[in-house]
VEXDREN-2710 file (C-alpha; in Angstrom, 1 decimal):
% VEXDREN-2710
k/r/px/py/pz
1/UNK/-9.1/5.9/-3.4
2/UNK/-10.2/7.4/-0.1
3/UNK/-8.3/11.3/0.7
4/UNK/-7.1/10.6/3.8
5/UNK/-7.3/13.8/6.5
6/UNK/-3.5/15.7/7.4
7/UNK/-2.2/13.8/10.7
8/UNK/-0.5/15.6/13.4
9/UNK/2.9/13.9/12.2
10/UNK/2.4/14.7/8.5
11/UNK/1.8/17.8/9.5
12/UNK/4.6/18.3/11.6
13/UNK/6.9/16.6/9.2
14/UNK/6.3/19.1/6.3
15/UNK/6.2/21.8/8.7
16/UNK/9.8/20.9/9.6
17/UNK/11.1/20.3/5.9
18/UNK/13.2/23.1/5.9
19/UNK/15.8/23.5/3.4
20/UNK/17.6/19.9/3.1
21/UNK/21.3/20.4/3.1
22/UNK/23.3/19.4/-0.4
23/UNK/26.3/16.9/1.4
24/UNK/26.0/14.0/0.1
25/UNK/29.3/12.2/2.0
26/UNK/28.2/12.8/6.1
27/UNK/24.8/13.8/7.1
28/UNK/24.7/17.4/8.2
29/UNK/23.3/19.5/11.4
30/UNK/21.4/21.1/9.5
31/UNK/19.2/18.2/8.3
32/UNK/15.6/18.7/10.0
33/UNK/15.1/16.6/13.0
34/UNK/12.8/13.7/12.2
35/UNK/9.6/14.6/14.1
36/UNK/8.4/12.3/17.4
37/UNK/6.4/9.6/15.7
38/UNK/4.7/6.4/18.1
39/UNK/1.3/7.7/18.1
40/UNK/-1.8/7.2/17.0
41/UNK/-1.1/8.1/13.3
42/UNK/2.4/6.2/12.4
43/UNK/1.0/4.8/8.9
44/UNK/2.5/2.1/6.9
45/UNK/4.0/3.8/3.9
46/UNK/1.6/2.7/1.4
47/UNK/2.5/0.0/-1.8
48/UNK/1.7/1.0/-4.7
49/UNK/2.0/-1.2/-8.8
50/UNK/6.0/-2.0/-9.5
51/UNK/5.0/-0.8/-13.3
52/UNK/6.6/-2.6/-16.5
53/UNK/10.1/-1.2/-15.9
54/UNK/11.7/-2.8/-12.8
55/UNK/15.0/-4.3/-13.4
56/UNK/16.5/-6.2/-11.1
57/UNK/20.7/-6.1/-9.9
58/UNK/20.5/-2.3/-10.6
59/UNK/24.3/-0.7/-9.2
60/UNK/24.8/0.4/-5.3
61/UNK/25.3/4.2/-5.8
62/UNK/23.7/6.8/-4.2
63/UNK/24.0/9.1/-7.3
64/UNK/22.1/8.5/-10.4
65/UNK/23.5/11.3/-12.4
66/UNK/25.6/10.6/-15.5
67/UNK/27.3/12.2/-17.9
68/UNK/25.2/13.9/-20.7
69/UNK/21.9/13.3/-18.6
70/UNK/19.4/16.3/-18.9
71/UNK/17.2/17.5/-16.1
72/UNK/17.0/19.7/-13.7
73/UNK/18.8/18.0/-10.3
74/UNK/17.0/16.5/-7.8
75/UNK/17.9/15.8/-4.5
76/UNK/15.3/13.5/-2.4
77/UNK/16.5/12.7/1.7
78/UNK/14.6/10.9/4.4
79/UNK/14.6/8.0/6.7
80/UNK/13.3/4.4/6.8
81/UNK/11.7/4.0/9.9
82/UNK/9.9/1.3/12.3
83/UNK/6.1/2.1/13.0
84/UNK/7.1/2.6/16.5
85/UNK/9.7/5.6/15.4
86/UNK/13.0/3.7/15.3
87/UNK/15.3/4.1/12.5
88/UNK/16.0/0.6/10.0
89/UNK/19.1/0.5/9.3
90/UNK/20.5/-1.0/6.2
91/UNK/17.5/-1.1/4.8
92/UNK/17.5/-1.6/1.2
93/UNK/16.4/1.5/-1.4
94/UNK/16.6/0.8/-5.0
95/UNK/15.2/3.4/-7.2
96/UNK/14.3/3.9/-11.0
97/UNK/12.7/6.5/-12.6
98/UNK/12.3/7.5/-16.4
99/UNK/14.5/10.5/-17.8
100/UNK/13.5/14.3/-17.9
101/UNK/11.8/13.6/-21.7
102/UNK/9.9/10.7/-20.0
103/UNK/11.9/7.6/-21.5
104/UNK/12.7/4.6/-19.1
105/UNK/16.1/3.2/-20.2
106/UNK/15.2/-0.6/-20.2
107/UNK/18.9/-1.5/-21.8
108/UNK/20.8/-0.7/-19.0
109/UNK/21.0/1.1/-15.6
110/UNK/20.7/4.6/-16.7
111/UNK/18.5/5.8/-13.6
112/UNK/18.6/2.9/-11.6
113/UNK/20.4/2.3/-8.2
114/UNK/19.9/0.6/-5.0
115/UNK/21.7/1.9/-1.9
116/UNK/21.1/1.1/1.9
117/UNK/20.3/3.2/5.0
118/UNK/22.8/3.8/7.4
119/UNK/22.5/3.3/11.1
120/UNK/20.4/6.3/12.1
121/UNK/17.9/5.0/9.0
122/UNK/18.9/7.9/7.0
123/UNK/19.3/7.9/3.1
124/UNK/20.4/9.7/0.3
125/UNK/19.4/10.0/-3.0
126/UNK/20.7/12.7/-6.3
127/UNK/19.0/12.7/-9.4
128/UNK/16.9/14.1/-11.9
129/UNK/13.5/15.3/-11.9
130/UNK/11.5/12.7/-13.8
131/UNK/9.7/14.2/-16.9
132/UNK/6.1/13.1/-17.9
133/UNK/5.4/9.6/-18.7
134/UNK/2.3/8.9/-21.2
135/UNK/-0.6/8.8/-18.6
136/UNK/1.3/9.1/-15.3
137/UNK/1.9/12.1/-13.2
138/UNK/5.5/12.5/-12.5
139/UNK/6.5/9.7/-10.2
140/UNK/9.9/7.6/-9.1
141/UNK/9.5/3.8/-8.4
142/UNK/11.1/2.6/-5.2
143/UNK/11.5/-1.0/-3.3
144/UNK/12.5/-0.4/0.4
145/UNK/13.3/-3.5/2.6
146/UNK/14.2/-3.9/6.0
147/UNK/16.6/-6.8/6.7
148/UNK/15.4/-10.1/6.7
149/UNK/11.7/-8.3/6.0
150/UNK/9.5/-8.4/2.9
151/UNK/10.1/-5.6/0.3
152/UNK/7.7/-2.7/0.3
153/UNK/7.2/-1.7/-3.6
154/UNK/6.0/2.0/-4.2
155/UNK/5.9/5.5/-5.9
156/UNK/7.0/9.0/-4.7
157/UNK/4.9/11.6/-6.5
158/UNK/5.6/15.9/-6.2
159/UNK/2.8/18.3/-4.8
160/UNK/1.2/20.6/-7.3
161/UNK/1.7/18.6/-10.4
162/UNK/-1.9/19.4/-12.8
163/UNK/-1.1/15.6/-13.8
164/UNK/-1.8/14.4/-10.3
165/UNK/-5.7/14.8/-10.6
166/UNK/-5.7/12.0/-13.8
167/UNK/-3.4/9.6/-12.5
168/UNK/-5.5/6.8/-11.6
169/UNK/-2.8/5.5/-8.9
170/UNK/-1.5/8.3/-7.6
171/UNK/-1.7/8.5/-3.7
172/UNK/-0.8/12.3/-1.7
173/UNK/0.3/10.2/1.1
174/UNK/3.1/9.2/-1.0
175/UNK/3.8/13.2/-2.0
176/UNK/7.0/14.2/-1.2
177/UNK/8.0/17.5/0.8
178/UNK/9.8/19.2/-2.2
179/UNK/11.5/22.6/-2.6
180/UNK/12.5/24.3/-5.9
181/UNK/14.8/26.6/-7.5
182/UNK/16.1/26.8/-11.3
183/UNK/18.6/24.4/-10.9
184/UNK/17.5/22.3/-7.9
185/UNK/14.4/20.4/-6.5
186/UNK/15.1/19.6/-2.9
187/UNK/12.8/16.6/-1.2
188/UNK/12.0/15.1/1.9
189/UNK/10.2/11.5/2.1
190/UNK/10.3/8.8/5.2
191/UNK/9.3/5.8/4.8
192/UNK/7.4/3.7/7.8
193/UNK/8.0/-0.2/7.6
194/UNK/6.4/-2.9/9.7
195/UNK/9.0/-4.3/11.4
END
């Protein structure tokens, strides 16, 4: 895998991450502005392997967290967006992840949702910080799809995790923006479709 050079917009982008607000219902002022993309450096969002886990007809909910699920919360926000900068709206997101001791729950939907962006390409997603999976860095697995488009299958990974360096698939342009306190991990991820 070739280590791609910072671009001006990736570099803009996490430069803007400020602290992502906690509303879930209505997006907030507060939410960083999106950085001017259409240039030279607007990549595709990268695929990346669907793993063994994917189930299919997982629930619309923007909220993955349950009752009795451990974890430390983790709040990830972002856009779907067109390579030329304009927002996809109702894009589909469905997300699944394994819990925070590293088990996928392959009965049911624990962990598992789909949602769709709204018209300003913006989504939303709560959850919990995935724990370490047997030779994988920590990672969620994503499908995004703009209407009537192909579905993009991927992973988003977290800066600074030692596991990172091993993981044969892992990709940094797919490393999320993230912030962290004791009980929180804020993140920041757009996703650029052809479309």
């Amino acid at each position: 895998m070739r280590d791609r050079p910072w671009t001006r917009r990736k570099f803009l982008w996490v430069a803007l991450a400020a602290p992502i607000p906690l509303a879930l219902a209505q997006p907030s002022p507060t939410l960083p502005a999106t950085p001017a993309c259409g240039d030279e450096d607007d990549e595709l969002t990268p695929p990346q392997t669907e793993g063994p886990y994917f189930k299919p007809q997982s629930p619309e909910r923007r909220s993955l967290l349950e009752p009795g699920l451990g974890g430390t919360r983790l709040l990830i926000q972002g856009y779907v967006l067109s390579t030329g900068c304009k927002p996809v709206a109702r894009a589909l997101l469905d997300f699944w992840q394994c819990d925070a001791q590293g088990q996928y729950d392959n009965q049911g939907f624990r962990l598992r949702g789909h949602q769709f962006s709204d018209a300003s390409g913006r989504f939303v997603l709560e959850t919990v910080v995935p724990g370490l999976y047997p030779g994988r860095t920590r990672h969620i697995h994503v499908k995004v799809q703009a209407p009537g488009r192909p579905a993009l299958t991927s992973q988003l990974y977290f800066p600074g995790e030692p596991a990172n360096a091993s993981d044969r698939i892992f990709d940094r342009r797919l490393t999320m923006a993230v912030q962290k306190s004791n009980t929180l991990w804020q993140a920041r991820f757009d996703f650029v479709l052809q479309v």
